[in-house]
N, C-alpha and C positions, 0 to 999 in steps of 0.2 A: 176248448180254451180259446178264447177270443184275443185278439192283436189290437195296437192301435197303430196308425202312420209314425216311422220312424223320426224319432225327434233329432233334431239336431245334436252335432257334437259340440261340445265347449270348442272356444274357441284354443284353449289353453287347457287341454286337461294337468290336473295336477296327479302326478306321480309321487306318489308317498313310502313311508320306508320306516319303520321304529316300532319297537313292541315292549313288553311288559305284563303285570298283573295287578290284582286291584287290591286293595283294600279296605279289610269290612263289606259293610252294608253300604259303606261309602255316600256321599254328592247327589241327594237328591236335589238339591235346590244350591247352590254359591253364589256367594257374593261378594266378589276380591275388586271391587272396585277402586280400591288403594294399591295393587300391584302395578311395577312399574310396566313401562310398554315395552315387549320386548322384538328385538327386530329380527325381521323374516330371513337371514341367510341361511343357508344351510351351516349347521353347527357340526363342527368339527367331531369324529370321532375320540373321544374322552373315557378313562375309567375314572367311574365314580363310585365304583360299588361298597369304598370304605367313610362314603362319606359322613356317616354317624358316628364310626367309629371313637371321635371323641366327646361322646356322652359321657357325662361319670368322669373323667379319667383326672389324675392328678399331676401331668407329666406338663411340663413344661415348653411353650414351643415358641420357635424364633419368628417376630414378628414379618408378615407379609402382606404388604398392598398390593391389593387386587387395584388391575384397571380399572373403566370404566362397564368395558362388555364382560368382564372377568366377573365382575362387581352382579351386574343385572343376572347374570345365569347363575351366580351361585344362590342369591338371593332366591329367583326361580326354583329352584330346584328344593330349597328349604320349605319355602310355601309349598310345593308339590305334597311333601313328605307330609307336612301338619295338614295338609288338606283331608291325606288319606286315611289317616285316623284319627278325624277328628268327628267320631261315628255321629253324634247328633246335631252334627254342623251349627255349635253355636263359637263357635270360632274360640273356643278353648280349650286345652284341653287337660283332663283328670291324669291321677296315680294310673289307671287302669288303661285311660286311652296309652300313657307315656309308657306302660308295661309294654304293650302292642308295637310303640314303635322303636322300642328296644330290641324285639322278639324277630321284629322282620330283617334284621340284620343280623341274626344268629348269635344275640346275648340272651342269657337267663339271670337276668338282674334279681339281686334276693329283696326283700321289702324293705330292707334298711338301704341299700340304694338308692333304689328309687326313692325313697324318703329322702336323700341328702340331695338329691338333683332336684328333687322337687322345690327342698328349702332355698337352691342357689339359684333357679330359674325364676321362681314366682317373685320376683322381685315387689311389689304391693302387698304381701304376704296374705295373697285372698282365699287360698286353698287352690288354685288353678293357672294354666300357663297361659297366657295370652299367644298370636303369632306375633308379636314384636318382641313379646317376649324370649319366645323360642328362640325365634331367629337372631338376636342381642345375647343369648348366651351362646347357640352352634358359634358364632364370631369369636366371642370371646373365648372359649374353649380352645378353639384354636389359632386363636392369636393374629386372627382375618381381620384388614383392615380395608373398608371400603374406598374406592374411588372420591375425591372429593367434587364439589360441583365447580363448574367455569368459574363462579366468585370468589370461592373459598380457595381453588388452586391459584388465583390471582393473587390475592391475600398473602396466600403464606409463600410465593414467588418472590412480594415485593419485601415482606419480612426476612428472605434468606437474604437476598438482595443486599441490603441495607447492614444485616451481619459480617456479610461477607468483606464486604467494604471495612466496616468499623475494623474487623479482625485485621486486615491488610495496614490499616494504617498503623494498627498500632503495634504489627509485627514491626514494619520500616524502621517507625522511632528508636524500637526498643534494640533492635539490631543495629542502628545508628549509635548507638550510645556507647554497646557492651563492643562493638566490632574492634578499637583498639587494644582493649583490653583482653579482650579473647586470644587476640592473637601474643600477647607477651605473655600469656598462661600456658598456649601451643607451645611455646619456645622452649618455658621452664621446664613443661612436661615430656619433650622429647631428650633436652640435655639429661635428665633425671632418667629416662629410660634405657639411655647410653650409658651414664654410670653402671645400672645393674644390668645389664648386659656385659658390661667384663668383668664385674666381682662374679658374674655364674659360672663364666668360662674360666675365671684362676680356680674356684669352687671344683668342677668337673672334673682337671686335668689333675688334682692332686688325690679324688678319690675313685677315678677311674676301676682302679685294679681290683680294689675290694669292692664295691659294689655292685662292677658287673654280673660275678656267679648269684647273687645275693638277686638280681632281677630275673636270671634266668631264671630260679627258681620260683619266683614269684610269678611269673607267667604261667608257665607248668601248672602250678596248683590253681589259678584262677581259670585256664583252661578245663581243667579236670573237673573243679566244681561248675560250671557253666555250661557245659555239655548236655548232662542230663537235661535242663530248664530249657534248652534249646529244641531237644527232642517231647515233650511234655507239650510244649503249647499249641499242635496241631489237634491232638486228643480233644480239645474245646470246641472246634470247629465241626465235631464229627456229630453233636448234639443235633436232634431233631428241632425242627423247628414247625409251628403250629400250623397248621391246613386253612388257609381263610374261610369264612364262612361266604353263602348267598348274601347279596343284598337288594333289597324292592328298586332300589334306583340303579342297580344293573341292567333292569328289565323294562322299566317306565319311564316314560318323559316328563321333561316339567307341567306339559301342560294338561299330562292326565286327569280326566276331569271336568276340564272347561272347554267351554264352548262359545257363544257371542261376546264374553271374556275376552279371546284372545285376539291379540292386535296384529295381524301379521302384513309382511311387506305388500303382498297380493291377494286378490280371492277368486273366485273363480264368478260365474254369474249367477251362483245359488247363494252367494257369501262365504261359500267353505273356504280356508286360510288352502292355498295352494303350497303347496310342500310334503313330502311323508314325515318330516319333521313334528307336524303336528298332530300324528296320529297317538294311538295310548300306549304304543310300543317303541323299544331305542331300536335301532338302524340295526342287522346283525347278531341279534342277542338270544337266537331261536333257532340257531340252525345245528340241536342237538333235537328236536321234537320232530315227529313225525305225525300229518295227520294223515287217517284210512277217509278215503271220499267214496263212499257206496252210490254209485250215479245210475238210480234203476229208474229215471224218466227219460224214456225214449222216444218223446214228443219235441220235436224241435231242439232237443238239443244233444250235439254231437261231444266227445269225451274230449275231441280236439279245441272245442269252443269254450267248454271250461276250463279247459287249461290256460288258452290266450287270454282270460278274462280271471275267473276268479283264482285258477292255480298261479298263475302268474307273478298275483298282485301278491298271493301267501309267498310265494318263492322267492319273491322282492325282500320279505324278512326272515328269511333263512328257511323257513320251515322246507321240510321234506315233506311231496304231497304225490302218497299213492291213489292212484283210480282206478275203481272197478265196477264193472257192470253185474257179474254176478253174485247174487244173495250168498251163495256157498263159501263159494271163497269169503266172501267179505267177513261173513260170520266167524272164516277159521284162523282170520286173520287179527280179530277180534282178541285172539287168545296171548297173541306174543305181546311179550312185556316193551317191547321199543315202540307203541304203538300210543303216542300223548292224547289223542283226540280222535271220534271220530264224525264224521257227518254224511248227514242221509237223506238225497235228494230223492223227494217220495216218488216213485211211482202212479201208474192207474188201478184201481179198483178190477182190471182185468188181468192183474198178475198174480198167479198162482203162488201166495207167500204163507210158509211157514208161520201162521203170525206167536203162536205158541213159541215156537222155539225162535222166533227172532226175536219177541219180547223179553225174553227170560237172557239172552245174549247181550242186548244192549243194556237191561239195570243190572247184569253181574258187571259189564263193562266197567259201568256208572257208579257200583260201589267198590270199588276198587279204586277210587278218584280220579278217575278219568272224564273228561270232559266230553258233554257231547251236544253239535250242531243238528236240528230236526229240519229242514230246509223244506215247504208243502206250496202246497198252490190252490185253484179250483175245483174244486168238486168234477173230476174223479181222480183228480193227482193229487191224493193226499193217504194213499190209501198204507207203505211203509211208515206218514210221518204218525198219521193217526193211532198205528197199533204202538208206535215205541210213545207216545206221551201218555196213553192209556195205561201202559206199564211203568214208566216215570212219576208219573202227576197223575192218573187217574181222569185225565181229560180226553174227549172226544172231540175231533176235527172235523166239523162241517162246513156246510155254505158255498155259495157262488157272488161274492162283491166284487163290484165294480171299484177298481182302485184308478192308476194310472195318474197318480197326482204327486204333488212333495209334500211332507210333511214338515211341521216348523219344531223345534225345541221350545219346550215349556212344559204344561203338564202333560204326563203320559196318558194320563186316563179322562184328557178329553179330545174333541173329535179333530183331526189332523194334526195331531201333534205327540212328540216323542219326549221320553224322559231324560232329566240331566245327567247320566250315568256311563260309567268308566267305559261300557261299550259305545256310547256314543257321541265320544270324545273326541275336541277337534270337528264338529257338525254344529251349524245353524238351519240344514236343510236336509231330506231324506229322504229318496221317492222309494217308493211302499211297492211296486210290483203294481205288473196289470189286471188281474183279476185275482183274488184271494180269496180264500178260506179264512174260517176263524174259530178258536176255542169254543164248543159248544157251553162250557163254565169254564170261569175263572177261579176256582177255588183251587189252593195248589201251585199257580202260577203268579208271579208277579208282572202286572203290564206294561213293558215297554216301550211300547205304541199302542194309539186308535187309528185306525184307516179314516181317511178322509169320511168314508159310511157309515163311521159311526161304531165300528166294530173293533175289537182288539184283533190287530194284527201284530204285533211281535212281544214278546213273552218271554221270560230267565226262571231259573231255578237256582237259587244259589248253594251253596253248602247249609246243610240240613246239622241243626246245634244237636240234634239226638244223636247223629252220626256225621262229623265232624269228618269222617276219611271219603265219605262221599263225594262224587265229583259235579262240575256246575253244567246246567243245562241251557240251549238257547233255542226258542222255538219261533223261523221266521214262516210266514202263511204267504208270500210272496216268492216263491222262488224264482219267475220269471224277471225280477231282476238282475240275476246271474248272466244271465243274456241277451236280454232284451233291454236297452236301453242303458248298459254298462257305464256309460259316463255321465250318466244324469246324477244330479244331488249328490256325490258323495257317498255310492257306494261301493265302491275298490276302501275308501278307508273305515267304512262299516264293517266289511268282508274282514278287515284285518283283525281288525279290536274284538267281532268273536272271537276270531283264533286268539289270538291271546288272554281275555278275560278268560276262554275257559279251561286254561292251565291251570289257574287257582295258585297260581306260584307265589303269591305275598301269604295266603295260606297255607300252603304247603311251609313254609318261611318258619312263619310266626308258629307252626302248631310241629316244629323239629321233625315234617316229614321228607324223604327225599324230593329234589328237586323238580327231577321227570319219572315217569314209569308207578306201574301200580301197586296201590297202598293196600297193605293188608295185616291185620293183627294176629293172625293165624300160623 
């Protein structure tokens, strides 16, 4: 395995932080050219996870202006959502895509539903929802009123303005007019209140005797009936109440998705938006998942160095990240159910591996929906990644390419550039590892990169429509990014967005499977 001279550090690296899952087949191509610009601070921790919640609903709610920054993230956030299922990005969306984003917030809308949301969304009556459409009903629904702009809050400033005034003046007059008069009606009405205040007390004093037993008794029995009604009203409180569901925007950011899209306050020298804000996951939302790291490459890299480097950057979004050098263990660890993910930094062609029974361990892993990272390198470090995608995908890991370059966003499958997609989200730039491996065919695998050489270096496996509990795969042919050159391009927030695309949690969502832990029909 061949080195190049260590490149410089940014001058700023950017520390990044947020997670989630995708949706669909998702964002090969966007184009949100009309979204607003939104600004780079760090965003507040938020629960959003009901934010769909009123689709459909017929309940009535009290109207609320949003700010201005209140105004842009919600908005955000909405586009996020129509991004995700808007499976053949023609920026509308159908009954079936709107089934989908009902599902990923854990409603089962029947078709007469979605039929009546569909009649009160499409407002052009074309058979489909536009995004302003979308987003002009989520508002309306619930009763969300946008920020107005600097003219129109000017406007309607100099309007209140001018009411306020009229109002005042014509209180003055009008209270000028009636003010003597008021007061010789105070007068009458106080003499008048005096009178019947001592016809009640001669009243009282002559039926004192008899009416009193005649109230005691009247209390008594109003006590006696009112008792029980006293005791009865806690009984209501004791009723259960309904368990929320998951939702995809507890998991994802707004800017899942995009990429030279997004406007943010800083970038770094590759253009990446500096912040973990902009990665495809939220801050915190991952620290129930555990991923198994099998680190059988003992060439240069130490278990302490993936930790400072890419455990680190996972630990940053909660995940739990076990590491281990032994095949055995790793295999038996393979078995327990708390175990979200796992990844498999290959080894050399000189390591005595079970490849039978590691293959047959990692696709039981895999259909059980569990997710898994293949992490290879040069020809002869590739020799675990190569047996698990041969068991996976049916694909064969060769080669020795010269890489040591970045790669740009745009099309995946041509030469030095990467796909628009949920794992590589928040990226304008990439660097690919120093010397690579690559898929001997691509049949099986979808390409998420070409190496600067011209070769497919990173590759996915999504969930498989024959078997829907299966879990998603990601095959990078670079491993020596992990340590070699750690702050180039933008991969601490690559690192991140596998771990979480391969959760599959908006699937999990959408198809009523548990959230974490392995799926099984059995």
């Amino acid at each position: 395995m061949s080195t190049s001279p260590e490149k410089p550090k940014l001058k700023r690296a950017g520390t990044m932080l947020q997670t989630a899952n995708e949706g669909q087949e998702f964002l090969n191509a966007q184009d949100v050219s009309g979204e607003r610009e939104l600004k780079g601070e760090k965003r507040k921790k938020e629960e959003v996870g009901d934010m769909l919640d009123y689709i459909g609903t017929t309940k009535k709610y009290k109207l609320l202006e949003l700010t201005e920054e209140e105004s842009d993230r919600e908005v955000a956030k909405l586009k996020m959502v129509f991004r995700l299922f808007d499976k053949n990005h023609d920026k509308r969306i159908d009954i079936n895509e709107l089934r989908g984003i009902l599902q990923s917030v854990g409603k089962r809308p029947s078709h007469e539903k979605l039929y009546q949301i569909m009649q009160e969304a499409d407002s052009n009556a074309n058979g489909s929802i536009s995004e302003t459409e979308f987003i002009k009903y989520m508002l309306a629904k619930r009763n969300l009123k946008l920020a107005l702009t600097p003219e129109e809050k000017e406007k309607k400033a100099r309007l209140q303005r001018q009411r306020i005034r009229a109002k005042r003046e014509k209180e003055k007059k009008e209270l000028a007019r009636t003010k003597e008069s008021r007061e010789r009606e105070r007068r009458a009405l106080m003499k008048r209140l005096r009178d019947l205040e001592k016809e009640d007390r001669l009243s009282d004093d002559e039926d004192y005797v008899e009416e009193k037993p005649k109230t005691k008794a009247k209390t008594t029995s109003t006590t006696s009936t009112t008792t029980p009604k006293k005791e009865k009203s806690p009984e209501k409180d004791d009723s259960p109440s309904l368990t929320r569901g998951h939702s995809i925007a507890n998991f994802y950011t707004e800017f899942a998705g995009l990429h030279d899209e997004i406007k943010p306050a800083e970038k770094d020298e590759h253009s990446n938006p500096i912040g973990r804000e902009y990665d495809l996951g939220r801050e915190g939302a991952f620290n129930i998942f555990t991923i198994l790291v099998g680190l059988f490459c003992d060439y240069n890299m130490e278990e302490s160095q993936f930790r400072q480097n890419a455990g680190k950057a996972l630990e940053d979004k909660g995940f739990i990240v076990e590491v281990t050098k032994d095949e055995r263990k790793f295999l038996q660890r393979l078995e327990h159910v708390d175990v979200s993910s796992a990844w498999i930094i290959s080894g050399d062609k000189t390591k005595n591996v079970h490849q039978d029974e590691f293959g047959r361990a990692i696709k039981a892993f895999r259909e059980k929906g569990r997710g898994i990272a293949i992490w290879a390198d040069n020809d002869p470090w590739l020799l675990h990644a190569s047996v698990a995608t041969q068991f996976l995908a049916k694909v064969k890991l060769v080669g020795n390419t010269p890489g040591d370059k970045t790669l740009r966003v745009g099309d995946g499958s041509t030469k030095g550039h990467f796909q628009r997609h949920l794992l590589t989200t928040g990226l304008t730039q990439l660097y690919e590892g120093i010397t690579i491996c690559y898929p001997q065919q691509t049949e099986g695998l979808e390409i998420l990169a070409t190496s600067s050489d011209g070769k497919a270096c990173m590759a996915y496996v999504d969930h498989d429509a024959m078997h829907p509990e299966w879990g998603r795969v990601v095959v990078d042919c670079g491993f020596t990014k992990l340590y070699h050159h750690w702050d180039s391009a933008g991969t601490a927030r690559y690192v991140r967005n596998v771990a979480i695309w391969l959760l599959g949690l908006e699937h999990r969502i959408r198809m009523g499977y548990p959230i974490s832990g392995p799926i099984s029909f059995t």
